[in-house]
Each structure stands twice: as structure tokens, then as C-alpha cells.
C-alpha positions as CSV (number, residue, x, y, z in Angstrom):
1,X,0.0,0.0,0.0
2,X,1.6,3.4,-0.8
3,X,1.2,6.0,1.3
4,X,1.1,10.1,-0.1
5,X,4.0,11.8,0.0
6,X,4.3,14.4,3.2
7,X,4.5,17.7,2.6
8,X,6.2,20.6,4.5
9,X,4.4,23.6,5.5
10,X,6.8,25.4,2.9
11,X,4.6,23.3,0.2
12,X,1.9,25.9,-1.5
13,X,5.1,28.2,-1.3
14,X,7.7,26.2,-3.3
15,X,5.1,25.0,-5.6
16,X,3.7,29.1,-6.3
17,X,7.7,29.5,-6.6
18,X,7.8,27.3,-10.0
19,X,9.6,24.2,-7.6
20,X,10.6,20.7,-9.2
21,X,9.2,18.5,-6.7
22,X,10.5,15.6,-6.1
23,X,9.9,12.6,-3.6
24,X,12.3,12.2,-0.9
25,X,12.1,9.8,2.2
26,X,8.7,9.9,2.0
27,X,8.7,13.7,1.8
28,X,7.4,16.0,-1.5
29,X,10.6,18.4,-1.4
30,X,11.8,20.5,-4.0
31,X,14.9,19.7,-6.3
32,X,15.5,22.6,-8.1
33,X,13.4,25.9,-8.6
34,X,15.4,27.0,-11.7
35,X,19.0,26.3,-12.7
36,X,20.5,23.8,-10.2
37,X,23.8,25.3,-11.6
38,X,22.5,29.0,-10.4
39,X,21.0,27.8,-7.5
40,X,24.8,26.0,-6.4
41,X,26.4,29.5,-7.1
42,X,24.5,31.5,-5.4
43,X,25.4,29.3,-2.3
44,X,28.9,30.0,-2.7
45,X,29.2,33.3,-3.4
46,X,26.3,35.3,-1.8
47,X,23.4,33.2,-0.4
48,X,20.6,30.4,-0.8
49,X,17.5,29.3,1.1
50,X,16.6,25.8,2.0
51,X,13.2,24.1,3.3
52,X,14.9,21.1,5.4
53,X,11.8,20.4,7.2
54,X,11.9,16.9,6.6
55,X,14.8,16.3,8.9
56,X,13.6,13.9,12.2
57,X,13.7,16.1,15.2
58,X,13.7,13.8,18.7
59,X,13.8,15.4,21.9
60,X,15.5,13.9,24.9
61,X,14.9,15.1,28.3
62,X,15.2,13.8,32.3
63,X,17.9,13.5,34.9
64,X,19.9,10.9,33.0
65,X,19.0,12.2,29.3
66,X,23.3,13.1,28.7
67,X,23.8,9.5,29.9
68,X,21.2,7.9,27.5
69,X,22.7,9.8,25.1
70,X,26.2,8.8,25.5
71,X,25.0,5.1,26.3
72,X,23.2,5.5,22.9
73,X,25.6,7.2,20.8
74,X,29.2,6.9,20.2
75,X,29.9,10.5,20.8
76,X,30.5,12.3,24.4
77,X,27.5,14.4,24.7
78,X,27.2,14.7,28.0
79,X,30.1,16.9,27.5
80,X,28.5,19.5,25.1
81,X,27.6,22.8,26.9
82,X,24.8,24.6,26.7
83,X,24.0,26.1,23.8
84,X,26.4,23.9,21.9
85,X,26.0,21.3,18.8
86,X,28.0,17.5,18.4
87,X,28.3,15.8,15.4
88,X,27.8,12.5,15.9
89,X,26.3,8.5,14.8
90,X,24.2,6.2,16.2
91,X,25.7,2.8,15.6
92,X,23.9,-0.9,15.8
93,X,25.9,-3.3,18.2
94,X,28.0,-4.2,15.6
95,X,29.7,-1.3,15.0
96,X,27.7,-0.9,11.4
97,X,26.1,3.3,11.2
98,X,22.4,3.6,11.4
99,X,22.5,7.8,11.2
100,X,24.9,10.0,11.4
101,X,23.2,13.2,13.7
102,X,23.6,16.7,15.2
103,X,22.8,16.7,18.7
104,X,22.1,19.8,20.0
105,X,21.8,21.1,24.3
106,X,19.3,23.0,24.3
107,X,19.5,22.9,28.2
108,X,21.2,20.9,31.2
109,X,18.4,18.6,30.9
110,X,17.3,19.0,27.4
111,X,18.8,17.6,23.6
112,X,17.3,17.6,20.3
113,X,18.6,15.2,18.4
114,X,18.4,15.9,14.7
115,X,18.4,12.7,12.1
116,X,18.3,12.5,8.5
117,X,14.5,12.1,7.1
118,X,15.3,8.7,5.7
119,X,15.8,7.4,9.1
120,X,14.1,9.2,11.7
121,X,12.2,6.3,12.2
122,X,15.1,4.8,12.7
123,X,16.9,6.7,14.8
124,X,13.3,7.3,17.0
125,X,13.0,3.2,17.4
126,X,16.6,3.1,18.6
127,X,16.8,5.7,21.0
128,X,13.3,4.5,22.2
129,X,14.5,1.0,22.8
130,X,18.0,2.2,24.5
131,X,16.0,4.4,27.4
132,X,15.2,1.6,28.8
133,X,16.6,2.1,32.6
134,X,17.4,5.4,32.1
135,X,15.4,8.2,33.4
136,X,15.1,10.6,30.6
137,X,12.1,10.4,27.8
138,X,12.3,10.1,24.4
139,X,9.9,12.8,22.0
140,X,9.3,12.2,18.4
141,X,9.4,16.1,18.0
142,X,8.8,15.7,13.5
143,X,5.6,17.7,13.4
144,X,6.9,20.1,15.9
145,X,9.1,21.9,13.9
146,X,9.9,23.3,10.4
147,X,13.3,23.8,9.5
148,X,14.8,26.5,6.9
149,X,18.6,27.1,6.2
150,X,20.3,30.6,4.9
151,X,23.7,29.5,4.0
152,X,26.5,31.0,2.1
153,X,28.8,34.3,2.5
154,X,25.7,36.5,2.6
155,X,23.5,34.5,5.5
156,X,25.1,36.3,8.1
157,X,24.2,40.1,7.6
158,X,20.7,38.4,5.7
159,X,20.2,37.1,9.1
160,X,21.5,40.0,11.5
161,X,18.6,42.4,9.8
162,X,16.0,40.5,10.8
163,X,17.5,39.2,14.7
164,X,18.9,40.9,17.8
165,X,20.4,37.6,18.7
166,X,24.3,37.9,19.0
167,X,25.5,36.2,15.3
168,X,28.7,37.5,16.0
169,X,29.1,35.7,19.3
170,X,27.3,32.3,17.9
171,X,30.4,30.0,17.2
172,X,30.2,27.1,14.3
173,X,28.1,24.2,16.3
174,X,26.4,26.3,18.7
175,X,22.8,27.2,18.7
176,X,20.4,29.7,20.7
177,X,17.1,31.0,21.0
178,X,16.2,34.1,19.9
179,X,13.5,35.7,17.8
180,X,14.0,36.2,13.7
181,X,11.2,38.7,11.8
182,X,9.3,38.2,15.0
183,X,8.9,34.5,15.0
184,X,10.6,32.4,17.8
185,X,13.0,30.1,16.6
186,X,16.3,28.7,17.5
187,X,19.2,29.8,15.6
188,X,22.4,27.4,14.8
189,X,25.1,27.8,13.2
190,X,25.4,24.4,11.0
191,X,25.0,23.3,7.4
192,X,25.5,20.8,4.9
193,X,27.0,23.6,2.4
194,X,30.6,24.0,3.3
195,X,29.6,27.8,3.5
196,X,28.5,29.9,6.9
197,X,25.0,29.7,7.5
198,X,22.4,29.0,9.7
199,X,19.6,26.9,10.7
200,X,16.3,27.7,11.7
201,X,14.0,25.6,13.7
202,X,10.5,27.3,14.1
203,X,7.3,25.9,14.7
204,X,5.5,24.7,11.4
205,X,2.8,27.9,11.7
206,X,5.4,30.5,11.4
207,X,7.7,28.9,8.6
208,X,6.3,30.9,6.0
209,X,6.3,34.2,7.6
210,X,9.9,33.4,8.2
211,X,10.7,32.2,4.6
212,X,9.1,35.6,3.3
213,X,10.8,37.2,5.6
214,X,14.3,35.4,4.5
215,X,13.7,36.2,0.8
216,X,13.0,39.8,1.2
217,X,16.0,40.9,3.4
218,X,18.1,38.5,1.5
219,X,17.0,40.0,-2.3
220,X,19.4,42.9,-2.5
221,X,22.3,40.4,-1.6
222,X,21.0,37.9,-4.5
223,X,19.7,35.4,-2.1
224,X,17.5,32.4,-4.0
225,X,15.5,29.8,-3.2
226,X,17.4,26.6,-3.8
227,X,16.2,22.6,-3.9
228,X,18.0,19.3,-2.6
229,X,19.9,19.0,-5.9
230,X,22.4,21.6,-5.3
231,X,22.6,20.9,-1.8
232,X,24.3,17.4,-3.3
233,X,26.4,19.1,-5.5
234,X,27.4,21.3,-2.2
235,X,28.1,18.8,0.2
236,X,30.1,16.5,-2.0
237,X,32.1,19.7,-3.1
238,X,33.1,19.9,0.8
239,X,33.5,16.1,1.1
240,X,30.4,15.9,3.2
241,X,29.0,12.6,3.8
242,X,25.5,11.5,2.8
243,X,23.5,8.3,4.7
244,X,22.7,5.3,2.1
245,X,26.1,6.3,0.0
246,X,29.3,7.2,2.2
247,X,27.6,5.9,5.2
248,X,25.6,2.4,5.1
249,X,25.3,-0.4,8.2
250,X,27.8,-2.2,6.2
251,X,30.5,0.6,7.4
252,X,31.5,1.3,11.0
253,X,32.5,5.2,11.5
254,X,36.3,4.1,10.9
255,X,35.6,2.2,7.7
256,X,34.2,6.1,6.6
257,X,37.3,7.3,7.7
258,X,35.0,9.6,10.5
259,X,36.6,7.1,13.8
260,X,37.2,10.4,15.3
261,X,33.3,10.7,16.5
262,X,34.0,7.9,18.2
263,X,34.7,8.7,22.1
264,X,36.5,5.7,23.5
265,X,37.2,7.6,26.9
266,X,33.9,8.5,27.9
267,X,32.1,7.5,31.1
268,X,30.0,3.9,30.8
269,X,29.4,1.3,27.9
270,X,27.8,2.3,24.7
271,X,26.2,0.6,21.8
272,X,28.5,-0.9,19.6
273,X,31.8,-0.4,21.8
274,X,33.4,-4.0,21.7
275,X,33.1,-3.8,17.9
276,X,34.0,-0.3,17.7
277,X,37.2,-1.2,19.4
278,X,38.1,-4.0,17.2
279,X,37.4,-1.6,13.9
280,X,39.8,1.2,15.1
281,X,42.3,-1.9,15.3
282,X,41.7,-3.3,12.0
283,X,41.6,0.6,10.4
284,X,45.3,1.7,12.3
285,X,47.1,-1.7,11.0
286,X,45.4,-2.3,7.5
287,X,42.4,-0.6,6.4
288,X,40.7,-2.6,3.6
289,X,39.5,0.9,2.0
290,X,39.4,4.2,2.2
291,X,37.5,7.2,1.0
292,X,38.9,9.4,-1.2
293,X,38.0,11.9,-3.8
294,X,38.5,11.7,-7.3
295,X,38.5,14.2,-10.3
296,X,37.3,13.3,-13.9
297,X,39.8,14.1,-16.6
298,X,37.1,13.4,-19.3
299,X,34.1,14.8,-18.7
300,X,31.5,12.0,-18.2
301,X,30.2,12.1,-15.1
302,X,30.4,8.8,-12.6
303,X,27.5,7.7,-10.5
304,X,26.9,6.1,-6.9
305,X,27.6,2.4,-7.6
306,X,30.2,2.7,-10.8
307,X,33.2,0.7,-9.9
308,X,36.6,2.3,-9.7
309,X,39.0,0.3,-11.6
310,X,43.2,-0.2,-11.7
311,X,44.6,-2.2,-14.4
312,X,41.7,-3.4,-15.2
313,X,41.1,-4.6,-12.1
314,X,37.8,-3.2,-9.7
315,X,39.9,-1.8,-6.8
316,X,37.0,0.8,-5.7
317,X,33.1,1.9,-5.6
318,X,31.7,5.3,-6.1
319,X,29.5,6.0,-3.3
320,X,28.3,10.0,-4.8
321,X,29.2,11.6,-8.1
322,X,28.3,14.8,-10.0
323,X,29.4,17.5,-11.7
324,X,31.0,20.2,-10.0
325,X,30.0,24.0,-10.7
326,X,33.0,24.8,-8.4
327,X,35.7,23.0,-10.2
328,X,33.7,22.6,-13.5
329,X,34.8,18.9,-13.9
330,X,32.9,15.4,-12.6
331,X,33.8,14.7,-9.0
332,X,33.1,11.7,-7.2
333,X,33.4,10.0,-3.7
334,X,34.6,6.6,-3.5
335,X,36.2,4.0,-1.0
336,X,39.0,2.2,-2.8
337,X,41.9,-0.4,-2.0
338,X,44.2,1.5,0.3
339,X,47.1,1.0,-2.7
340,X,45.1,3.2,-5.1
341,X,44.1,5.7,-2.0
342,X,47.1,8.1,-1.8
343,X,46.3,11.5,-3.5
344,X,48.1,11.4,-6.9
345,X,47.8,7.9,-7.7
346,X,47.5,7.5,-11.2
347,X,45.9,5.1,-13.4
348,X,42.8,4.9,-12.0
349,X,39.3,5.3,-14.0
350,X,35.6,4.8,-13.6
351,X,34.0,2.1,-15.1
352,X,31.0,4.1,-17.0
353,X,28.8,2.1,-18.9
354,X,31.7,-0.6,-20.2
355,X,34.7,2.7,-20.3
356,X,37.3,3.3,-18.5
357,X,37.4,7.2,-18.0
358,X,40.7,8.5,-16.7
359,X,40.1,9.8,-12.8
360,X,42.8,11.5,-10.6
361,X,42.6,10.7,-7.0
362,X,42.6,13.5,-4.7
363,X,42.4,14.5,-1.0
364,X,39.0,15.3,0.6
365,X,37.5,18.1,0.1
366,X,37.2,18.9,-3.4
367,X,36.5,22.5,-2.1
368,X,37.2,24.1,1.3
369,X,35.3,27.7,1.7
370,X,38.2,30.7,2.7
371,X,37.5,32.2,6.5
């Protein structure tokens, strides 16, 4: 039985915009409002607006809610401060990523955690399960909140002319209350761009005033409305990882070459530990791949799933590839045999439909903004 796609509270908007919806975890979302290629530039060089209300918002609160967390995740969250963000994953017990998250303290007492749309479920069922002696609660906060991103050179002064929250003082990974064109919200400072920006999370009723608000403040700086196709292009340009490609259950965070999440040192067990431990042995003496970056010479353009070959040999697997408006060549991340991983290496190419194309492998990211 198929269910109806859910829609934002963005929805009437995008589609009065001219959007190119598209279905998405379950989600109607738009891909592209015009140029995807227009839409990725105006990200990095003045500003773009995103409707991420599809992200899975859970709430964790109680006595013990920092020692669920760090019981249920492989970070150390009970030491994030106030007002501060973690990067993070939840992992299954053996070792294999079911989400990677940002996990922000909202108070001594209070976290959201924020998973990606396709697994909020997920992520919901885990955390649900894993309370179990602790006293905190678990919220499935989805329908509590719409979220909408500014990112890119422009977002802060967009931002500052419509907030008396302190921007200046609001470090990368931090977030705070505060009020934007009148409408409560919290304000963080995190992306999946590679530029500064922001993230909104407002209750669905005022999403719209917000976004009109956005738009209009954002205009004489060239801010545009931009779709979940040129946030790809964006995050694999900053060597961003993206569930279901770079990270699967198959993978343990050191197989994705992201072991430093993982806080061996903190306080009490957590899920996954005992095979954690034996993956950061197996990735320090001989890791069977790594992820790297590689850089068409040709310009065909390589797809999740191509296999990277050596000689003709299959040494490697794209896991994301697109075109680059940055570099204005196919890119593509892919975990290879550690021999062919050094950036450099030569003779490697893409297996694209029965060719070979000529790839150069390079370090990640492909693009790194300037501060």
C-alpha cells in the first residue's frame, strides 16, 4: 500500500515558486526551482535558502537524558555545553552506522537530536528501545518543527537584519534561542554547504512568515530559493558525507574514515563499543579501504555504484558523483583499496557504462570555503 507523500508547511510556497518537486524519504521536497547550476552558485558566493523540514527532530529530556545519550551514541555528549552542537552517529551493536546526527543542548536537561528524514524512524526506534533504565524520555518532536537554512557568504548580515540575537558571538556548532522577523526560533550555526550559515527551527505555523521574511531581506544580496539538488552538488564539493552512499550499516565510522566521532574515553558502555574497538584496530594496522576523492579528466560524469578500476582490475566503488559547478569537472566519492588511495595515484578510472574514464585521486574536500 503506498502511502502520499508528506508535505512541508513550505509546500503551496515552493510549488507558487515554480519548484521541481520531487519525492524524498517519504517527503514532497523541491529539487531545483530553476538552474541547479545558479542555485549551487549563489550558495557560494552570496546566499541560498533551503526548506529542510523533513529532517527527524527527537527530543531527549530527564535527569539521566546526557547518559542515554552517551550510552546511545558513540559520541561524548554529555560533555557538550549549553548552547552547543555535536556531530555525531548512532551505531547498531555491531559497529555498522544507522545515522549520522547533530545533537544539539538545548538545556542541562534537554537535547534535540536531529536525524536524517530517511531514518528518523530509525533513529526514533533506537533511541526509544536504548532508554530503557534510564530516566530521561524520548519525543518524536517531526511535526513540531519546520526547519529553513540561509547558507553561504551573505547569511550572516541576511540574518542580522532581521535578529537581535548575538551572530557575532554564535560559534560554528552552537545554537540559541532568539526571535527572527518576530517569530521564535532557534538559531544554529550548522549546514550541509561548506559555507557559513544558519539553521532555523521554528514551529510549522510561522515557517512561511519566516521564509518571506528570508527572501525579502536576502534580495538585495542575491539570495534564491534553492532545492535538494544543489545541496548534493554542495556537500560533495566539501567532502560531506551522505546516509545510504558514504555511510551504510555495512560501514563502522572508521571504515568512513570519521573514527574520530567515536569517544572511546567517555564514562560507561555504549552501543556498539566492543566492535568499535576492534574496527579502530583493524583501520590503524590495514584498512581494507578508504574514502577518497576523485576528479574526472574526461568529462562523463560517474554515478553512486560505478566501480573504480586499476589495471583493469575493480579496486573501488563510487558511493556520490556529480558535476562540479566549483571546479567545472565530474567529481566523485569513492572507498578504494588502500594501494590506489594516496592523492596522486595514477591510473585509476571509472567504469561508465563498459569505459574506463581516466580519474585522478585526490584528498577530501574537493573544495574548502576561505574564513
Amino acid at each position: 500500500m503506498s502511502t502520499a507523500p508528506r508535505r512541508t508547511a513550505l509546500d503551496a510556497l515552493h510549488r507558487s515558486l515554480g519548484a521541481t518537486m520531487t519525492d524524498f524519504a517519504g517527503w514532497d521536497m523541491p529539487l531545483r526551482y530553476a538552474s541547479e547550476r545558479d542555485e549551487h552558485t549563489a550558495v557560494r558566493t552570496r546566499a541560498g535558502l533551503f526548506d529542510l523540514s523533513h529532517m527527524g527532530e527527537i527530543t531527549v529530556t530527564g535527569a539521566q537524558a546526557a547518559a542515554l545519550l552517551d550510552h546511545a551514541l558513540v559520541g561524548n555528549i554529555g560533555g557538550v555545553g549549553v548552547g552547543r552542537a555535536r556531530y555525531t552517529m548512532i551505531c547498531r551493536e555491531d559497529g555498522g552506522i544507522l545515522d549520522d546526527l547533530i545533537v544539539y543542548r538545548l538545556a542541562e536537561r534537554e537535547y534535540m537530536v536531529v536525524a536524517n528524514a530517511s531514518n528518523a524512524q530509525v533513529v526514533l526506534d533506537a533511541l526509544t528501545e536504548r532508554a530503557a533504565g534510564f530516566d530521561a524520555e524520548v519525543r518524536d518532536d517531526r511535526e513540531a518543527y519546520a526547519l529553513i537554512a540561509v547558507q553561504g557568504p551573505e547569511s550572516p548580515g541576511i540574518l542580522k537584519s532581521l535578529t537581535d540575537a548575538d551572530l557575532d558571538g554564535l560559534k560554528y556548532y552552537a545554537g540559541l534561542p532568539g526571535t527572527v522577523a518576530g517569530v521564535p526560533a532557534l538559531i544554529a550555526r550548522t549546514g550541509y554547504t561548506g559555507e557559513d550559515g544558519f539553521e532555523l527551527f521554528t514551529a510549522p505555523e510561522h515557517a512561511e512568515r519566516l521564509w518571506r521574511a528570508l527572501t525579502e531581506a536576502g534580495a538585495p544580496v542575491g539570495l534564491i530559493p534553492c532545492g535538494l539538488s544543489c545541496r548534493d552538488t554542495l556537500r560533495l564539493e566539501a567532502g560531506m558525507p551522505l546516509y545510504g552512499h558514504e555511510l551504510t550499516t555495512a560501514l563502522t565510522p572508521f571504515d568512513a574514515g570519521l573514527g574520530r566521532v567515536v569517544k572511546f574515553e567517555k564514562e560507561g558502555d555504549f552501543v556498539g563499543r566492543e566492535a568499535l574497538e576492534a574496527a579502530a584496530e583493524r583501520a590503524a594496522t590495514a584498512p581494507p579501504r578508504r574514502l577518497v576523492g576523485l576528479v574526472a579528466q574526461g568529462r562523463r560524469v560517474p554515478r553512486a555504484g560505478m566501480s573504480v578500476v586499476a589495471g583493469g582490475t575493480v579496486v573501488g566503488e563510487v558511493t556520490s558523483g556529480a558535476p562540479s559547478p566549483t571546479l567545472g569537472k565530474p567529481i566523485a566519492m569513492a572507498y578504494v583499496d588502500a594501494a590506489y588511495a594516496e592523492p596522486g595515484t595514477g591510473g585509476v578510472g571509472v567504469d561508465i557504462r563498459g569505459t574506463h574514464e581516466p580519474y585522478d585521486v585526490v584528498a577530501l574536500p574537493f573544495y574548502k570555503r576561505q574564513k
